[in-house]
C-alpha positions as CSV (number, residue, x, y, z in Angstrom):
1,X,-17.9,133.4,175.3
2,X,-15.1,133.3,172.9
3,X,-11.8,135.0,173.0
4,X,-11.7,137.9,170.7
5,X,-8.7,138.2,168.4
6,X,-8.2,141.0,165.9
7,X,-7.6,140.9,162.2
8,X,-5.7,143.8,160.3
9,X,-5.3,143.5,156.5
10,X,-8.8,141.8,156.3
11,X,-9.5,142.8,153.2
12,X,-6.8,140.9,151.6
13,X,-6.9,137.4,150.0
14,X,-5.2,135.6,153.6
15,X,-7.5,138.4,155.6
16,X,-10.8,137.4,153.9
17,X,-9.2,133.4,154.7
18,X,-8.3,134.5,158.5
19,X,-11.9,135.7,158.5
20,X,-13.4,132.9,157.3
21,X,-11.8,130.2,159.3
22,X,-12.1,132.2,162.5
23,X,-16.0,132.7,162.0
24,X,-16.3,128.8,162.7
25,X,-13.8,128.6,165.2
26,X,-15.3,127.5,168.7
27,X,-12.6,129.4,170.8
28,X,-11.7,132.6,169.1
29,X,-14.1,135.8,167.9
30,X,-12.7,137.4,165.0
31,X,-12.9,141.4,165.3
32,X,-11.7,143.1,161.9
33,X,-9.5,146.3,162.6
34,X,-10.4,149.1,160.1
35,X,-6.6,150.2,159.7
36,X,-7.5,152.2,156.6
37,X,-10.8,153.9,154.7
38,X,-12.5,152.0,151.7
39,X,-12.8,154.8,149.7
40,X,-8.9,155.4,149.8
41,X,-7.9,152.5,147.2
42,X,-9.2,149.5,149.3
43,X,-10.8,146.6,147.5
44,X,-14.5,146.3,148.2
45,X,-15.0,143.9,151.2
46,X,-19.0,143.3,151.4
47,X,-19.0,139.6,151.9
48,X,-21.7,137.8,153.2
49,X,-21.5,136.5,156.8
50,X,-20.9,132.4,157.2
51,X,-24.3,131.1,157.1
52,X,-25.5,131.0,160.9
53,X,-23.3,133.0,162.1
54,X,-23.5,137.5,162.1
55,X,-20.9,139.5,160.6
56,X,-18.0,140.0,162.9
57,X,-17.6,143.0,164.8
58,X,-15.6,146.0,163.1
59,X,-13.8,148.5,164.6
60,X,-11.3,151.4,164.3
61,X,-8.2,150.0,164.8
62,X,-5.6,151.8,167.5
63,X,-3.4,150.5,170.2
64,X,-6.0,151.8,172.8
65,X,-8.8,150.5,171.0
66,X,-7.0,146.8,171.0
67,X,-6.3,147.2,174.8
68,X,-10.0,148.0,175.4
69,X,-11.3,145.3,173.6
70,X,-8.9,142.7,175.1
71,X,-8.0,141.2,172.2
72,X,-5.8,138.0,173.1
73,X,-4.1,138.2,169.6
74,X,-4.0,140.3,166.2
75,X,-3.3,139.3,163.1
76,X,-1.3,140.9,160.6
77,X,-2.4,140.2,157.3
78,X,-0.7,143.4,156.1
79,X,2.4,144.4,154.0
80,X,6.0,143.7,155.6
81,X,6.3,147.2,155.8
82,X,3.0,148.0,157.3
83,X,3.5,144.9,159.6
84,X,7.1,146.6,161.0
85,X,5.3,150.1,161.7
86,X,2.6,148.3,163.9
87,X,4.0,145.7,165.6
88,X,5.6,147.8,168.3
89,X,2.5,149.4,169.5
90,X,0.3,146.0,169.5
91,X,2.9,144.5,171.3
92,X,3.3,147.3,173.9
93,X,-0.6,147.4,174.1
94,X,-0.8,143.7,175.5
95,X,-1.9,141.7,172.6
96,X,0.1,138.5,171.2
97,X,1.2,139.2,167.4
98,X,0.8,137.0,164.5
99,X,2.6,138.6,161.6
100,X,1.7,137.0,157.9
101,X,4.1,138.8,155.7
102,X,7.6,138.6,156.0
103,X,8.3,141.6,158.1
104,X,9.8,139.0,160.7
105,X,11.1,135.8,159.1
106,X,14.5,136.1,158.4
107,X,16.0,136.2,162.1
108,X,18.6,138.9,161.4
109,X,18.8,142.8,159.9
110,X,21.5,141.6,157.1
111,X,18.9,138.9,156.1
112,X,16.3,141.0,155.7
113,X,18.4,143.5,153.6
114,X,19.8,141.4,151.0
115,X,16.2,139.9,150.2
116,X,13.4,142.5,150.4
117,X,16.3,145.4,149.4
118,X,15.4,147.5,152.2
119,X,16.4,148.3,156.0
120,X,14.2,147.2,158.9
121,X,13.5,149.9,161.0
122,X,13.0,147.0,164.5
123,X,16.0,145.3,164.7
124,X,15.2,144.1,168.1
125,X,11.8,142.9,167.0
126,X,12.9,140.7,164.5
127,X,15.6,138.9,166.7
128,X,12.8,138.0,169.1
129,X,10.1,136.9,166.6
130,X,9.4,133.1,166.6
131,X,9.2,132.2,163.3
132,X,6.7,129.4,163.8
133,X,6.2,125.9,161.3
134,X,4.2,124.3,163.8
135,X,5.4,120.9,162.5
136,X,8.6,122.4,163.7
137,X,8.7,124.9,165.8
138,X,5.1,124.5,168.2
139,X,7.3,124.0,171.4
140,X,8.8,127.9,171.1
141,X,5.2,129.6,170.3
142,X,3.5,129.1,173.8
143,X,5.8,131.9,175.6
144,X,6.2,134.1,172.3
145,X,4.7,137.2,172.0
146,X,5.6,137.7,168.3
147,X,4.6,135.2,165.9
148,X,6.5,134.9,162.6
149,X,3.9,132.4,159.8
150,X,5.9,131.2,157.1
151,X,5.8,131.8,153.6
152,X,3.8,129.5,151.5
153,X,6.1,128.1,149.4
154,X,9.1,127.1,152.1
155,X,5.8,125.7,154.1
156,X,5.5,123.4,150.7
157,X,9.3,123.3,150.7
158,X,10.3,122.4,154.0
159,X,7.6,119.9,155.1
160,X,9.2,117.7,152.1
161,X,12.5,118.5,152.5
162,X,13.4,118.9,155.8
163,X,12.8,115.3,156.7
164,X,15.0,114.2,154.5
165,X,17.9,116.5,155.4
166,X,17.6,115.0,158.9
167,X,17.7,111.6,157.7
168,X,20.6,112.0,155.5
169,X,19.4,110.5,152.7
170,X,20.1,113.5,150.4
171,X,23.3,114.0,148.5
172,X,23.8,117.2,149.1
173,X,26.4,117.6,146.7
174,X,24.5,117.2,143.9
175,X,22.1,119.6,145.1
176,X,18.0,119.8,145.4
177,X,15.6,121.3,142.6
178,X,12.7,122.7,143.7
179,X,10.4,123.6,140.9
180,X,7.3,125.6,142.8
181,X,4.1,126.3,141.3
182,X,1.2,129.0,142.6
183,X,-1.8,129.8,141.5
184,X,-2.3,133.9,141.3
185,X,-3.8,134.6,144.5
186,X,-0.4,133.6,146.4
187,X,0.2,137.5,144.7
188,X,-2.1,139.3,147.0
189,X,-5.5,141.2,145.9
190,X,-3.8,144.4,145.0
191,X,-4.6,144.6,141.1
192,X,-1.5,144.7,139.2
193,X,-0.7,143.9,135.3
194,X,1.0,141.3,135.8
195,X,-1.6,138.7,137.8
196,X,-4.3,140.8,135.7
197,X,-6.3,138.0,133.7
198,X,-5.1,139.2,130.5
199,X,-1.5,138.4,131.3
200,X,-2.3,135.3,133.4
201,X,-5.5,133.1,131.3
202,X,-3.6,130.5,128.8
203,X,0.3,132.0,130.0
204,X,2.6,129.6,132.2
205,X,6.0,131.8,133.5
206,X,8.6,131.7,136.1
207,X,9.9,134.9,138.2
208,X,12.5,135.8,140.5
209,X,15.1,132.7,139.6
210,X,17.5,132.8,141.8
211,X,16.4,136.0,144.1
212,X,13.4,134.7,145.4
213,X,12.5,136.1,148.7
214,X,11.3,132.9,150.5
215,X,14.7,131.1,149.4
216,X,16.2,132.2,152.8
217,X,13.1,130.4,154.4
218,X,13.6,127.4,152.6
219,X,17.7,127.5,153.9
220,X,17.1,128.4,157.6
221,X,14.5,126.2,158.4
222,X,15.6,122.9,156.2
223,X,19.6,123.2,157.1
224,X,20.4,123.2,153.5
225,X,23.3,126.1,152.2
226,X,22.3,128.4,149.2
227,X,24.9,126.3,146.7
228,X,22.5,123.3,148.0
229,X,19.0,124.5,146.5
230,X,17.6,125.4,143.4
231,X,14.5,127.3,143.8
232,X,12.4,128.4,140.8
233,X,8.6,130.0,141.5
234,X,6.1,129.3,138.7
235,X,3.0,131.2,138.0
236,X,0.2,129.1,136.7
237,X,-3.3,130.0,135.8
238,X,-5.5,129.2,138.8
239,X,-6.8,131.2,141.7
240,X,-5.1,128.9,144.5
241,X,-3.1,126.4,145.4
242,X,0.6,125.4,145.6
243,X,2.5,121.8,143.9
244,X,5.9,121.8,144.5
245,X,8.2,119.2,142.7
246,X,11.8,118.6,144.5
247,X,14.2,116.8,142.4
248,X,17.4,115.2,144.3
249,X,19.8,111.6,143.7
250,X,18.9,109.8,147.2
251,X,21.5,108.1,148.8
252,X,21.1,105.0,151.4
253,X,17.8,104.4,149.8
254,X,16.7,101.3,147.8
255,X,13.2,101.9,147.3
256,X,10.2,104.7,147.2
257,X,8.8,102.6,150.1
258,X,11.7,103.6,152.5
259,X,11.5,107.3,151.3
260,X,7.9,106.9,152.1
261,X,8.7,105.7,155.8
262,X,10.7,108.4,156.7
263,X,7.9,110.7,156.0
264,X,5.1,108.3,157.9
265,X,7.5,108.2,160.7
266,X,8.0,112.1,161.0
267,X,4.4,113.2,160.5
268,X,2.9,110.1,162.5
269,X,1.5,112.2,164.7
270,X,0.6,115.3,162.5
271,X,-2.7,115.8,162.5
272,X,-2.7,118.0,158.9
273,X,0.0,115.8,157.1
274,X,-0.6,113.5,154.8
275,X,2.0,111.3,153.1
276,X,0.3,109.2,150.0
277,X,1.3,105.6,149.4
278,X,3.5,103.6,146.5
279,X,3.3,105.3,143.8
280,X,1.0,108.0,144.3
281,X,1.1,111.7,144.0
282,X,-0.9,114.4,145.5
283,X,-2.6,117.3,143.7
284,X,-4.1,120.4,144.0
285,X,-7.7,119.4,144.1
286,X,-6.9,117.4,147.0
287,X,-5.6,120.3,149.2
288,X,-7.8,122.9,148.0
289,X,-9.1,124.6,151.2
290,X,-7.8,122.5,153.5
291,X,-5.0,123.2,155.5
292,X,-3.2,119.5,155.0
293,X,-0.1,119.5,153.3
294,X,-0.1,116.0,150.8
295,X,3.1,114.2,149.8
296,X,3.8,111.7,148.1
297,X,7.4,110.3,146.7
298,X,8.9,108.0,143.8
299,X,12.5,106.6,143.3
300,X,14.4,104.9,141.0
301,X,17.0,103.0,142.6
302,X,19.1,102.4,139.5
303,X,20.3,105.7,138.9
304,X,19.1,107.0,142.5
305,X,16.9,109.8,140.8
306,X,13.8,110.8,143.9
307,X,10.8,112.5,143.1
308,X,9.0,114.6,145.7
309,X,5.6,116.3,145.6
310,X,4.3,118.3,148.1
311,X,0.8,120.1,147.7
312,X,-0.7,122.5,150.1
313,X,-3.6,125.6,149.5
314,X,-1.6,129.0,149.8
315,X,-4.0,130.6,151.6
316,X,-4.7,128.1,154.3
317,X,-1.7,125.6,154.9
318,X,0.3,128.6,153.4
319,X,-1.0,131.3,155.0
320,X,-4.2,131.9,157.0
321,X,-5.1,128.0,158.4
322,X,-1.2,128.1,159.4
323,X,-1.5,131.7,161.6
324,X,-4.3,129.8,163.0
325,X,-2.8,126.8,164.0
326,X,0.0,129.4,165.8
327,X,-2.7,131.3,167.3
328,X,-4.5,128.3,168.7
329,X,-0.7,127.3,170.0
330,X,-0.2,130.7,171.6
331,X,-3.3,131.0,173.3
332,X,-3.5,127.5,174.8
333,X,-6.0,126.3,172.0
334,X,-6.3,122.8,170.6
335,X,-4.2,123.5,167.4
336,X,-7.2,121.6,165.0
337,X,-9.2,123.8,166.3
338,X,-11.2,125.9,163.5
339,X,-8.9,123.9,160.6
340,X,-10.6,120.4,160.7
């Protein structure tokens, strides 16, 4: 018997993932909640089951149905707004949350109001979230109830940078460039002109410079201040995958080799981290569903210039694989489990 978990937002690029990965996972049953009718502007969902396995059980989702089902967990691949209105009644109904949007990942209300514009409507909630990068953060997710999964770009961002913070071998002053590239599904399945081919085939374009709302992820979790970071989000023409290119003058450092070591000796026991060797850079063909993040670093010790690409799939590392590896921490799982 496995344990059933519930999936809200299934429909979505990181639901149809979550779906996916969970129908090959040995511990967890997915059970899709139907939190809102087809024929009222939802994408068509008829998917094939995973070969040798049936389609997972749907059901109408409500608080009561959740409790009677005993799921041990339910994921939120919903809206931030949509996340905030359910939350409190999962919660209060027993179930383990694992929230995907960015309803709980700033930590406090004037946070969460100067980046998505808005008010949040559970302050209370969003203090108590555990915002969870396993690499991190897996000793705080046993005992949490609400489960915060990263963005994917600070996931790119931070498992690169954050290292290096620690080690000191950044000069801050001079500050980091991170130069972050997505392929279009990292904008969700909604259709909208802007990620419609048309606008996207042959085009190459940056947005939101400067007012990025994952910036405050990158700053909380890697210890750098705003003046520190320069975060610019790319759109490029594929359907997944993120490369991130940091930029920074390296100080303390005499070779790529020692940049490289700080990485091996970070992520040495990281069982979806992968740091390439002298020389070498990752790509996205390499991560493309997979949830491994790739990195690999060069340096030129003359002028102290360090290069630093990081390479993960958005809707695995970035997204679904990621909520997995939290569920499988929050449920007493092995965290591979379903990813490898």
């Amino acid at each position: 018997m496995r344990t059933p978990v519930g999936i809200l937002g299934f429909r979505g690029y990181s639901g149809a993932e979550l779906v996916a990965l969970l129908e090959r996972h040995p511990c967890a049953e997915p059970v899709l909640l139907e939190h809102r009718d087809a024929a009222h502007g939802a994408p068509n969902d008829d998917r094939p089951a995973s070969p040798g396995r049936p389609s997972p059980r749907r059901i109408a989702y409500s608080p009561d149905a959740v409790r009677a089902e005993g799921l041990a967990a339910v994921f939120l691949a919903t809206p931030a707004e949509v996340s905030i209105d359910l939350t409190p009644a999962l919660l209060e109904a027993g179930t383990k949350v694992v929230d995907l949007s960015g309803a709980f990942r700033l930590g406090t209300v004037e946070n969460y109001t100067r980046w998505y514009k808005e008010e949040h409507s559970q302050p209370a909630l969003l203090a108590e979230a555990v915002y969870s990068l396993p690499e991190f953060h897996r000793a705080k997710v046993a005992g949490a109830r609400l489960i915060s999964n990263p963005g994917c770009y600070p996931t790119a961002a931070n498992l690169a940078i954050k290292p290096l913070i620690e080690a000191g071998v950044v000069r801050r002053d001079a500050g980091i460039v991170c130069d972050a590239k997505s392929g279009v599904s990292g904008a969700g399945r909604k259709p909208s002109l802007k990620t419609s081919f048309c606008e996207v085939t042959e085009n190459f374009s940056a947005y939101s410079i400067f007012d990025h709302r994952h910036v405050p992820e990158v700053l909380r979790t890697s210890g750098l201040q705003e003046s520190e970071l320069s975060f610019i989000a790319q759109l490029i023409p594929i359907d997944r995958g993120i490369l991130e290119t940091i930029y920074f003058r390296a100080r303390d450092i005499e070779s790529a080799q020692e940049l490289l070591l700080i990485y091996k000796k970070a992520y040495a026991d990281e069982p979806f981290m992968r740091i390439y060797g002298h020389r070498q850079v990752p790509d996205l063909r390499g991560v493309a569903r997979t949830n491994f993040c790739d990195i690999g670093a060069h340096y030129d010790p003359e002028t102290r210039r360090a290069v630093v690409v990081s390479a993960i799939d958005n809707l695995v590392k970035g997204a679904a694989g990621q909520a997995i590896q939290n569920m499988n921490l929050a449920l007493g799982f092995p965290e591979t489990d379903g990813l490898l």
